[in-house]
N, C-alpha and C positions, 0 to 999 in steps of 0.2 A: 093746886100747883101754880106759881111762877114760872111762867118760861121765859127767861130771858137768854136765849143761845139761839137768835135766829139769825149772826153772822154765820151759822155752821148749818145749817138748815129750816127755814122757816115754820113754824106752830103756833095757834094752827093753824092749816089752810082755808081758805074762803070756801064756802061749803058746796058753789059750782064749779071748783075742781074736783072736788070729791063724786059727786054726779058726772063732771064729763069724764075721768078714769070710769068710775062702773057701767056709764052708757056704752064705752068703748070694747072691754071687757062682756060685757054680754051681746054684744052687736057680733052679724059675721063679719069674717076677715072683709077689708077692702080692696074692690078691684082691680082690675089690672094698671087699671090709670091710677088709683089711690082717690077716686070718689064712688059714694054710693058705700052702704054699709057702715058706714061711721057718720056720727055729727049730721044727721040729716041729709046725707047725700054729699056734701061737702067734699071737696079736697082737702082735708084739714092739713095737710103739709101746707101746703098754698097759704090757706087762710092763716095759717100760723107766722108762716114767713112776712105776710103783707103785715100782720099787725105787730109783729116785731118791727118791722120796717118802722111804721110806725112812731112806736115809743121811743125807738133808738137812733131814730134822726138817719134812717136808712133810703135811699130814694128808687135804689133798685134791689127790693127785696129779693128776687132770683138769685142773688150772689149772695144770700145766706142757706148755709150747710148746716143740717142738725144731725150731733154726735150726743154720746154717754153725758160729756160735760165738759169742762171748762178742763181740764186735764186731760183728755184724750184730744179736745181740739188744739191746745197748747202743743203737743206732741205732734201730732199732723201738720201743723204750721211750721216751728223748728225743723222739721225733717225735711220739708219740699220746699219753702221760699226761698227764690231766686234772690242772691244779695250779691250788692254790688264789691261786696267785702268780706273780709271775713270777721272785723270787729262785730260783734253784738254786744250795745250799752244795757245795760239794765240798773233798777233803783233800788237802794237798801232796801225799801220798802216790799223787794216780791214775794210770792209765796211761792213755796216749794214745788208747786205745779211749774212756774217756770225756773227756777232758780234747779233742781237737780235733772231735768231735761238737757238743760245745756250744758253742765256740767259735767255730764254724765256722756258726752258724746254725740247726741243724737243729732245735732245739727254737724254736720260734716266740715271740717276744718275752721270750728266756729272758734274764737277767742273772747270769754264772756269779763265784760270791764263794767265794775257796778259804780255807780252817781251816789253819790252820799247824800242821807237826809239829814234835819236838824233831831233837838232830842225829843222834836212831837212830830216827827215824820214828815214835816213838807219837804218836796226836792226844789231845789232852785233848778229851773228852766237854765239859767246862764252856767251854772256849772256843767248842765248838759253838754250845751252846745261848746264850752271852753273843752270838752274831751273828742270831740267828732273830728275825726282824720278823712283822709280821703280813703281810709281801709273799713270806714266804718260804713255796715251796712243794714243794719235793721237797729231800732230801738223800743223797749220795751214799758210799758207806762202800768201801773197799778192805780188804777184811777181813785179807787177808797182804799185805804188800808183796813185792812181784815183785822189790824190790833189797835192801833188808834181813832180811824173813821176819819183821815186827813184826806182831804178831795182836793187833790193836785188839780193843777191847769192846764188841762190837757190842751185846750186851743191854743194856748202859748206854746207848747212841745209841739203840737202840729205842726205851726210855721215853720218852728226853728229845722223840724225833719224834713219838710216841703224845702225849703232854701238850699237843703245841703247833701238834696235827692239820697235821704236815706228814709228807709221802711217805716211806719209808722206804726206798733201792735197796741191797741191798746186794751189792756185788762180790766172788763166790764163787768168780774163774776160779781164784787161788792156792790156793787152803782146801779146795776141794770133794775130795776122797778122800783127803785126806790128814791135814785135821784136825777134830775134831768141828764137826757147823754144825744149829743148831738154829734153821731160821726161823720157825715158828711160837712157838715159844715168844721171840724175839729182838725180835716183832713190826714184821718187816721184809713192808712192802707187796711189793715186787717185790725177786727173784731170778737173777742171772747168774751162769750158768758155763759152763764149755766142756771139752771131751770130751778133747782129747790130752794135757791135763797129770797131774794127780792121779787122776783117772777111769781111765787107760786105755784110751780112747779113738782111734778114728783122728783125724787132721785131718779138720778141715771136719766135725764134730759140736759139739752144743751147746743151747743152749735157754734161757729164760727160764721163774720161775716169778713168774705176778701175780693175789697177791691176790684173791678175789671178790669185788666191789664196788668197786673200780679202774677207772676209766674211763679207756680208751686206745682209740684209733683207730687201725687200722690204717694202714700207709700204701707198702702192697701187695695185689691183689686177682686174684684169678686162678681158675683151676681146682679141681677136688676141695671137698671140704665136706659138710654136711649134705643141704643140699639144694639139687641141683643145677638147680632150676627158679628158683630168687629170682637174679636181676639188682640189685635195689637193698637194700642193708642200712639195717634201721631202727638206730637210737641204742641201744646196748649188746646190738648182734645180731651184732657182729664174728666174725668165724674170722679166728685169728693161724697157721693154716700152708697158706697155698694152694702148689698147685705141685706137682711131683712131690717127694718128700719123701726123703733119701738114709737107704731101708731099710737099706742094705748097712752103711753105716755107725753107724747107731744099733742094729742087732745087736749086733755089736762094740761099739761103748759099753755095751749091755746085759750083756755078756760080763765086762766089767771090771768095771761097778759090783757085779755079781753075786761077781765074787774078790773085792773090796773089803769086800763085806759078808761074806761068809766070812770071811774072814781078822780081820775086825775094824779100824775105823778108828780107836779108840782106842787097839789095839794098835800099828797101824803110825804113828800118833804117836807113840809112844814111843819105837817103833825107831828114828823117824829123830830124836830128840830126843839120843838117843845117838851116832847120827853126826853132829848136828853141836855136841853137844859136844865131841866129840873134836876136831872141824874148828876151834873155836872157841882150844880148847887148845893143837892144835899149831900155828896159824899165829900165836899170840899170839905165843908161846915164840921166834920168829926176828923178828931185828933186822933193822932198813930193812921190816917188813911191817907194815903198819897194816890191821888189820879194825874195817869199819865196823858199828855196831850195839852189842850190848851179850847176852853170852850169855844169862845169865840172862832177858830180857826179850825175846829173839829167837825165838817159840817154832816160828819156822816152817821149813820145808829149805830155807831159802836164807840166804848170805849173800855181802856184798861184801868184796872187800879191794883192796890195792894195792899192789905194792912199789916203793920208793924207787930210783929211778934209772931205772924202766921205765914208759914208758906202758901204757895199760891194752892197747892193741893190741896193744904189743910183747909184753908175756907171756903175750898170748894163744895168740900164733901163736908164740913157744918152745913153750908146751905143747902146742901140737898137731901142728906141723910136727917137733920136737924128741923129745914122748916121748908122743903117741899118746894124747891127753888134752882131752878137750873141755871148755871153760868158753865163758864171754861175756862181752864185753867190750864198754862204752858206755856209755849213759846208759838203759839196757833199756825205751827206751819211756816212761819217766817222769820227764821230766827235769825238773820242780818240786820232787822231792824231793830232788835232787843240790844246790841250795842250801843245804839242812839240813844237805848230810850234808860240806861245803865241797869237792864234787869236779866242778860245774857246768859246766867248762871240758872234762872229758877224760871222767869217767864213772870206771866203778872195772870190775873186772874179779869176775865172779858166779860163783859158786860152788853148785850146789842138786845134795840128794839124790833119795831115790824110792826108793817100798816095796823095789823092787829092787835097790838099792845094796848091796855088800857092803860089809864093816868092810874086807876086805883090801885094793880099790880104796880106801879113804880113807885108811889107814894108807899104803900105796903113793904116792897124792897127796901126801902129807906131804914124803915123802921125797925125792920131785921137790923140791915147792918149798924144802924146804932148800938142796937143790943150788942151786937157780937164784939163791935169796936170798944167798946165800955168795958164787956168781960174780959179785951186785952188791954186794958190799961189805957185806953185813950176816953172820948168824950169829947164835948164841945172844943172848939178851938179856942 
């Protein structure tokens, strides 16, 4: 098998995540403090936090919270961040984790105004800032697009949000282990990612990082905590993870971020820079195939394309029914950005690496889709 759909979850994982889930999983529960019983005695929440901190350019990891994922923290942040306004900006580019959150009400007298991208997804910073009023109070940033792999400029949106004391969120689900992310230096208030993609992670891990001095309300309240005699929380006395908290899988996300920084995250940007230049190369090179985006400015493991004569569905399920080859096909969750990119009606068919990808599955992909572009009428260019 081919797997190339590791913008939707990574395959497969580096095999000391696999080991630290089943260490976790046959370990007993952990103490009351959350060390001892797991990982060697370890705090693995701790340890987990520090080496996120770490990779994501975090300098006080304490003020990262771990949730389900990058959806459930999106949802807790919309709900409770204090905003100076009630505009919230957001970019063609989001996925629907933040785009029917706010649209849907959850942020309380929110008015959501989206920044338009071009037809391969970059946002212009300046048209940002040309829409920021004095009502505008958080802005939203999609750091990779989940369907082009456009890696916006998030230090530029930093300042312009720093200058015009508005919120700064920025969406790290595509970016985090795979491409460099510096958010303290980005000067992004608040932080989203999630554990199955680029992390190495199991599903249903993930977490938020926000700012100190970030006023957000919870809007869940439950068990576990400091201290477990207070009943009522005064104003900026919050705890953001009540409940039991899934150890077994933030081990395992510890496991991975741990190979990630081993191995080097700059490094494995690069690697996969090379695969999908390659990708970028040889799906150019055949007729009837249109890839969306633009290599050089793609700098992420993904990309979309489409071939002439097949819907995005249909050559999906050739590739996988036919030759044992996984992609994605749709509108991947963002469908504001498929106006830009003019495939709004059917979606395009995704294409994404991962540190583990070999050259010989992409070079082997290649050769699939020649065949398949051949049998619809195209061929060399």
């Amino acid at each position: 098998m081919i797997y190339l759909n590791n913008a939707a979850t990574t395959y497969p994982k580096p095999q000391c995540v696999a080991e630290a889930h089943a260490e976790a999983l046959c370990a007993p529960p952990a103490g009351q403090f959350r060390s001892g019983g797991q990982s060697g005695g370890r705090d693995v929440l701790a340890c987990c936090r520090k080496n996120l901190g770490k990779l994501l350019g975090i300098g006080n990891p304490e003020r990262i919270f771990f949730t389900s994922g990058a959806t459930d923290s999106l949802n807790q942040l919309f709900h409770g961040l204090e905003r100076k306004g009630r505009k919230v900006l957001v970019t063609q580019t989001e996925h629907n984790s933040v785009l029917r959150p706010l649209l849907n009400g959850i942020a309380a007298d929110a008015v959501t105004e989206t920044v338009p991208c071009d037809k391969n997804g970059w946002v212009s910073p300046e048209a940002f800032e040309e829409r920021i009023t004095a009502e505008t109070g958080l802005f939203v940033l999609n750091h990779c697009s989940n369907v082009t792999g456009m890696v916006q400029e998030a230090a530029r949106f930093g300042e312009i949000s720093k200058k015009h004391g508005v919120l700064f969120l920025l969406d790290a689900s595509q970016s985090a282990g795979c491409i460099p992310v510096d958010c303290d230096g980005w000067q992004a208030d608040a932080l989203v990612f999630t554990g199955h993609k680029g992390l190495f992670g199991p599903q249903g891990t993930g977490g938020f990082f926000l700012r100190d001095g970030v006023r957000m309300k919870p809007y869940r309240y439950g068990g576990t905590g400091k201290d477990g005699s207070r009943l009522v929380y005064g104003e900026g006395d919050f705890e953001y993870e009540v409940g039991t908290q899934n150890g077994h899988g933030i081990q395992a996300l510890n496991a991975g971020v741990e190979y990630i920084l081993e191995r080097g995250v700059e490094k494995i940007a690069e690697e996969e820079r090379l695969l999908m230049k390659r990708l970028y190369e040889g799906l150019t090179e055949m007729k009837g195939v249109t890839v969306y985006g633009e290599k050089e400015r793609n700098r992420g493991p993904v990309l979309s394309m489409n071939v002439a004569g097949l819907r995005p569905s249909e050559l999906a399920y050739i590739l996988q029914n036919g030759y044992e080859t996984v992609v994605r096909a749709g509108l991947h969750c963002a469908p504001l950005i498929h106006r830009a990119l003019g495939t709004e009606g059917y979606g395009t068919v995704r294409v994404s690496v991962s540190a583990l990808t070999e050259r010989q599955e992409v070079e082997n992909f290649l050769e699939i889709m020649g065949e398949i572009a051949a049998a619809a009428g195209g061929g060399k260019k």
